[in-house]
N, C-alpha and C positions, 0 to 999 in steps of 0.2 A: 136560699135559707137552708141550713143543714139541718135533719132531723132529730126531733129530740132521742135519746138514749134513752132506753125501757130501763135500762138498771140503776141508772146515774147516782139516785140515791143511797144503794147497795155498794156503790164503787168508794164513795165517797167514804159510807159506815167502815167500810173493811178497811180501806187505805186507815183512816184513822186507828181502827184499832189493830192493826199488824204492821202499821212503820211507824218510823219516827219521824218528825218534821224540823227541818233546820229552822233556825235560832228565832225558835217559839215555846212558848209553853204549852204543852199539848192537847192539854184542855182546851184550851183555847181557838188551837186551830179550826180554819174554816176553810180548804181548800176547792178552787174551781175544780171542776171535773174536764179536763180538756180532752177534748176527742179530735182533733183534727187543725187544720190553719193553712191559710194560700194567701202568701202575700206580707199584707202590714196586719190580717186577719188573724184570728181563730177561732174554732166555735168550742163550744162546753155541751154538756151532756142534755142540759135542756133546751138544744134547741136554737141558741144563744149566738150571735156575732158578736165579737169584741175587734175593738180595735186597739191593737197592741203597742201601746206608745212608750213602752221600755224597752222592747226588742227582747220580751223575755228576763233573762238576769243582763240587757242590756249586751247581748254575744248575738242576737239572731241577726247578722245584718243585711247578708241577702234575703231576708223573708223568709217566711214558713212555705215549708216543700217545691225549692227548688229545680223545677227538674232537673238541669246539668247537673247542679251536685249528687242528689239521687243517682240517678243513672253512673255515675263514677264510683258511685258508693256497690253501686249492684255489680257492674262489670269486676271490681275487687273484689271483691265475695265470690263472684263465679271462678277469680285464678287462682288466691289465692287469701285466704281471711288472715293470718298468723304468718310470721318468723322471730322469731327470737333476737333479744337486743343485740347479739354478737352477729348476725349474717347483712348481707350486703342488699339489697334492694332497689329495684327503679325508681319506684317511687320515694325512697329515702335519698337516692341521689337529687333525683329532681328536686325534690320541697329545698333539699340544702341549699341548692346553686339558687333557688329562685330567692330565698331568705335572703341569702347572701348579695342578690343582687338589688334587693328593696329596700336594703336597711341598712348597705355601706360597709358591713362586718364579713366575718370570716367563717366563722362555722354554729353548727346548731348540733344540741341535744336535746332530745325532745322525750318532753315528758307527759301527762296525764290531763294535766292542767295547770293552771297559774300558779296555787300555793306551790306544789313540787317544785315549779320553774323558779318561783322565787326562793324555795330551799337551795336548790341546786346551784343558783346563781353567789348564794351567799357563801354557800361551801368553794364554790372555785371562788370568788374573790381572796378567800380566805388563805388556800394553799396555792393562789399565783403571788401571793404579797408577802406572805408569813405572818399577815398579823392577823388580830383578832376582833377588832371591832367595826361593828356599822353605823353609821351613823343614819335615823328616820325621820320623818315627821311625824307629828304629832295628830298632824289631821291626815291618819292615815291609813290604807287599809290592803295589806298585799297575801291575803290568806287563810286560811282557819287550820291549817296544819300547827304544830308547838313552833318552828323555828318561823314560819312565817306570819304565824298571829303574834307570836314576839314582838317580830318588827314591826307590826302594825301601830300605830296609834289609838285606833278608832276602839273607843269603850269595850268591843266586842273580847277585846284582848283582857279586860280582868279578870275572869276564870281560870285564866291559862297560868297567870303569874306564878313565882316569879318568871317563867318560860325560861328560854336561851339565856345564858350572857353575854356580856358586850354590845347591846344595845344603846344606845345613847340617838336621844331625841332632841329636836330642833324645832322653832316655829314654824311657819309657814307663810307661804307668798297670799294672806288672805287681805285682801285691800280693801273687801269691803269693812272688815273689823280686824283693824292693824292692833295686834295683840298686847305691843307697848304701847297701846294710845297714839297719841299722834295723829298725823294725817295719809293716805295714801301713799302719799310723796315721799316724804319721809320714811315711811316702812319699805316704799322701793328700796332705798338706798340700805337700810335697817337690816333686811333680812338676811343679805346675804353677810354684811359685817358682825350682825351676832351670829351667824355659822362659824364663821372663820373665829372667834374668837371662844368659840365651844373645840373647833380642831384644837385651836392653840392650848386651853385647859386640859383637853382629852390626852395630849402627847400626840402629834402627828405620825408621830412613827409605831404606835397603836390600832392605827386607823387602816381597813384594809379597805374599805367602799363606803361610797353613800347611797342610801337605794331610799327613789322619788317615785311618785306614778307623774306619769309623762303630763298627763294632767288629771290629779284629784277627782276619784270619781264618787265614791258613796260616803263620805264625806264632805261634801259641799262642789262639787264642781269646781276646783279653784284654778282658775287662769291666771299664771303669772305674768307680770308686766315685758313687755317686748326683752329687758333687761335681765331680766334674772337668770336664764339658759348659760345666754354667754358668758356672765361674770362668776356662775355658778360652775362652770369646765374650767375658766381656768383659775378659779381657787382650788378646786378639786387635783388638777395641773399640778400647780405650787408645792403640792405637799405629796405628790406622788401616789393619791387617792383614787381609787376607780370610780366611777359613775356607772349606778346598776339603774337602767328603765324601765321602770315596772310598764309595760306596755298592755297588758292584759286589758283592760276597758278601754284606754281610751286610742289605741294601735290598731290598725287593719278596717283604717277608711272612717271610722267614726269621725273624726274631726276634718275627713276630706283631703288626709296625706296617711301612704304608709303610717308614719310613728307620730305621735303629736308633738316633740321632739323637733321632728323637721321642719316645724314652723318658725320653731327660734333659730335654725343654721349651724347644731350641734350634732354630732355624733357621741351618742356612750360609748363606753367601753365594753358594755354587756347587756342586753336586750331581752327583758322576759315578754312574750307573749301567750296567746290564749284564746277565749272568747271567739272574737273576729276572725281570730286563725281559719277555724273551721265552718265561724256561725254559729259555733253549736251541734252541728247537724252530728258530731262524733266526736268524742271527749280526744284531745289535743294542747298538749303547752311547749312552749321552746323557749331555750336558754341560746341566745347568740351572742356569739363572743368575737372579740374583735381578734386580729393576726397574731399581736404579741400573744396574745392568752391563749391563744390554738397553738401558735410553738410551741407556748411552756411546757403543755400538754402532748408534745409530740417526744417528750426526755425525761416528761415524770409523771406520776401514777395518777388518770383521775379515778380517785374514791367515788366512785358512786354508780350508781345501775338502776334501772327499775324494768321489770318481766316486759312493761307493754311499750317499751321507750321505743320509739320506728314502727307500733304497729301498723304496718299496710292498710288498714282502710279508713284509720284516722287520716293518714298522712295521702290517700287517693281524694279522700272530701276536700283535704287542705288547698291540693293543686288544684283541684274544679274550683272552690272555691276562690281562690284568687286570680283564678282564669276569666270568672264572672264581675269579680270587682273591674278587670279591665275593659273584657266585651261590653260592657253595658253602662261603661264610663260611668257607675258610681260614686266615685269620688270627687267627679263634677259636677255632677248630680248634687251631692251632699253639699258642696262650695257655694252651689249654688241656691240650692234650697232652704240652707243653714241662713244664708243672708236675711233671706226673705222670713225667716223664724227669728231670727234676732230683731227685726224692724217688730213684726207684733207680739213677741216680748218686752219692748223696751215700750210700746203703747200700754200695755196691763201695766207697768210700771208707772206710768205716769194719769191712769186713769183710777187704779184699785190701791185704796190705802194702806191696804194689807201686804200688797207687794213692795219690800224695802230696796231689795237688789235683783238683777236678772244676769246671769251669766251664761254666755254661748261659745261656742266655735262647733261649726259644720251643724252635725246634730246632734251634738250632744251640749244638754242646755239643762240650767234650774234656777227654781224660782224660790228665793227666800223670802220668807213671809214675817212679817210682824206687827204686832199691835199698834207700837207708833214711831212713824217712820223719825221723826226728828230725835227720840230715844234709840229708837231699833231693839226694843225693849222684843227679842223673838216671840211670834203666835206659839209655842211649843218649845217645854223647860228643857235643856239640854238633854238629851237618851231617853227621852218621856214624852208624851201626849198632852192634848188641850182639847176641851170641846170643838175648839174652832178646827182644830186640823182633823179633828174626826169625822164635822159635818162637810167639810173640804173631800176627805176621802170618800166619802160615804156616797155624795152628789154624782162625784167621778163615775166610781162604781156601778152607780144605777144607773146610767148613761151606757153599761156596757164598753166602758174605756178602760184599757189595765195599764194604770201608773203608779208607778215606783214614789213613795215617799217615805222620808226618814226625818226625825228632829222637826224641825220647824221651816221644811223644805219640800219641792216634788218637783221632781225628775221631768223634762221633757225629750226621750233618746229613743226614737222609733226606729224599724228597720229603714236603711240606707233607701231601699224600695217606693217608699214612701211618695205617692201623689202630695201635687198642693193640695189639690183637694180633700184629700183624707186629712193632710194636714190642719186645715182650716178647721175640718169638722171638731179635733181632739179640740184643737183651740178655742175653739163655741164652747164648746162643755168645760173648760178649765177657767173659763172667764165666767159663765153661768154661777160657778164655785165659790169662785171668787169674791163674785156679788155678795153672795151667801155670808163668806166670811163678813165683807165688810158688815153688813148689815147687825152682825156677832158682836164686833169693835164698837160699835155706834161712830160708824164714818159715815158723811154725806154721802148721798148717793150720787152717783159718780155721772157727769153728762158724756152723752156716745159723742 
């Protein structure tokens, strides 16, 4: 048990009132005081274990304080901390070739993190095509910078408005609520012929990229049907359109392969990643592009630069870091564990009334909640709160479990690291919640 911190509540007063806090009202904030974390773990200032079942913003996936990546991080720092985006590099060689080799593409630029990468990616789609627009979803979310919260869908984007131009938005592969109505089945086949028939309106020859997250992350977790990848490459094909992957959440072993992408048998045209890149462990984004697009760029001007693009000790974390997703077969790990997560998912599904849908691959997994399952009438009014998801959150919390929840939904995305057993434990406390909720709805109480 870690010690509690003498100042914890001093850190906290000050934190409050000399930063600001992302996308909160600041009054409002109530942030942990974290001091430390090993593992699926971390502890806070009083004293406290938690166990971590977002992986942080959902990027820690080797765990908290890995040694190999540490010790990579420190041997960088003792050569060499800086070079500048123009000069050449070991480790900017290496992280390239190895990108290159995990993802099927050709080369990387690397940037800070995700928003930049999806800037960056929009800007080359842009001047490898000559056109001007992207096509997003709706339920979507690739950024808080101007041109990437643009492209975003996800409410967070109204402030920004009217942002970028040439955005144009599409549905989404969401089959638990097929947006024309309908049935599942029907929105298979739906979603990809109201795309194509949004290209045909747009002027296809308008169109420089479509940029997807590989799979939906703060936005619903949405898993498209085995179908939609493939018919989704070659309409994109047809009209001479690029495919931009937003890879950032759900890339680099979370779903138990490189890209979540490579579940369907698709390669993009252009790859942002993030998050998973590093863990976290040192801020890190890349833009990977495929051959054609690294020629074009070998005869004409790319626009764009940023001071820390190849920093050495982001890019030292990155190769440890991916050197550990191999040594310690993570990824089978996650294939494997992920299974075993969807079986007692899909049981709180069929045991707690509150639970309408459960969506997984690997570990990264969420639970959408509603009032009444035969309405699917959501526990939590769309970008707003309920009592019930408050006392849902609230349960978690004092359980010393940190999970991610948004709308009428909560995240189950722990580090890669992850025992069954720690596993099962979050799972006690989210079904304990559960209960909670039902009890909220006036639902039966549920037989074990």
């Amino acid at each position: 048990m870690p010690e509690a911190h003498p100042d914890t509540q001093q850190v906290i007063a000050e934190n409050r009132e000399y930063t600001l806090f992302s996308w909160s009202v600041q009054g409002q904030a109530n942030p942990i005081h974290m001091v430390g974390g090993k593992g699926s773990h971390f502890y806070d200032g009083d004293g406290n274990t938690w166990l971590d079942f977002s992986s942080q913003l959902i990027n820690i996936n080797v765990g908290h304080q890995h040694p190999k990546v540490l010790q990579a991080i420190k041997d960088q720092v003792d050569q060499m901390c800086f070079a500048g985006p123009s000069f050449a590099t070991d480790v900017r060689a290496e992280l390239g070739k190895k990108l290159a080799e995990v993802t099927g593409l050709a080369k990387s630029f690397f940037t800070l993190g995700g928003s930049e990468a999806n800037e960056n990616a929009i800007k080359m789609a842009k001047l490898y095509t000559g056109r001007d627009k992207i096509i997003t979803r709706y339920r979507s979310y690739h950024g808080a910078t101007m041109g990437s919260m643009s492209a975003s869908g996800d409410p967070r984007r109204w402030p920004v408005e009217p942002g970028i131009p040439g955005i144009v938005r599409v549905f989404d592969p969401y089959m638990y609520r097929p947006p024309m109505g309908g049935s599942a089945e029907e929105w298979e086949d739906g979603c990809i012929t109201h795309i194509e028939e949004v290209i045909q309106l747009e002027g296809p020859q308008t169109i420089a990229a479509m940029l997807v997250e590989g799979i939906t992350g703060s936005n619903g977790l949405l898993i498209p049907p085995d179908s939609y990848y493939p018919r989704l490459r070659a309409l994109l094909d047809k009209y001479g359109i690029l495919l931009i992957d937003d890879e950032v959440m759900s890339g680099f072993g979370r779903t138990g392969k490189w890209l979540a992408t490579q579940h369907y048998g698709i390669v993009p045209d252009i790859v942002t990643c993030a998050k998973g890149l590093t863990s976290g462990y040192m801020p890190l984004g890349a833009v990977i592009v495929n051959q054609k697009i690294a020629d074009h760029f070998e005869n004409h001007f790319l626009a764009g630069g940023l001071t820390y693009s190849g920093h050495p000790v982001s890019l030292a974390a990155a190769i440890a870091n991916l050197k550990v997703y191999e040594e310690e077969n993570l990824f089978e790990h996650t294939l494997e564990l992920g299974a075993y997560l969807g079986e007692r998912l899909e049981a709180m599904k069929r045991k707690y009334a509150c639970v309408g849908d459960v969506r997984y691959i690997g570990l990264f997994s969420v639970l959408e909640l509603v009032k009444d399952k035969r309405t699917k009438e959501p526990l939590a009014p769309f970008n707003g709160t309920s009592p019930e998801m408050a006392r849902l959150t609230s349960h978690i919390k004092s359980k010393h479990v940190y999970a991610f929840s948004r709308f009428n939904m909560v995240w189950v995305c722990p580090p890669l690291v992850i025992t069954k057993e720690e596993l099962d434990a979050g799972l006690d406390v989210y079904e304990e919640a559960l209960a909670l909720v039902d009890e909220m709805i006036g639902a039966p109480v549920a037989a074990d």
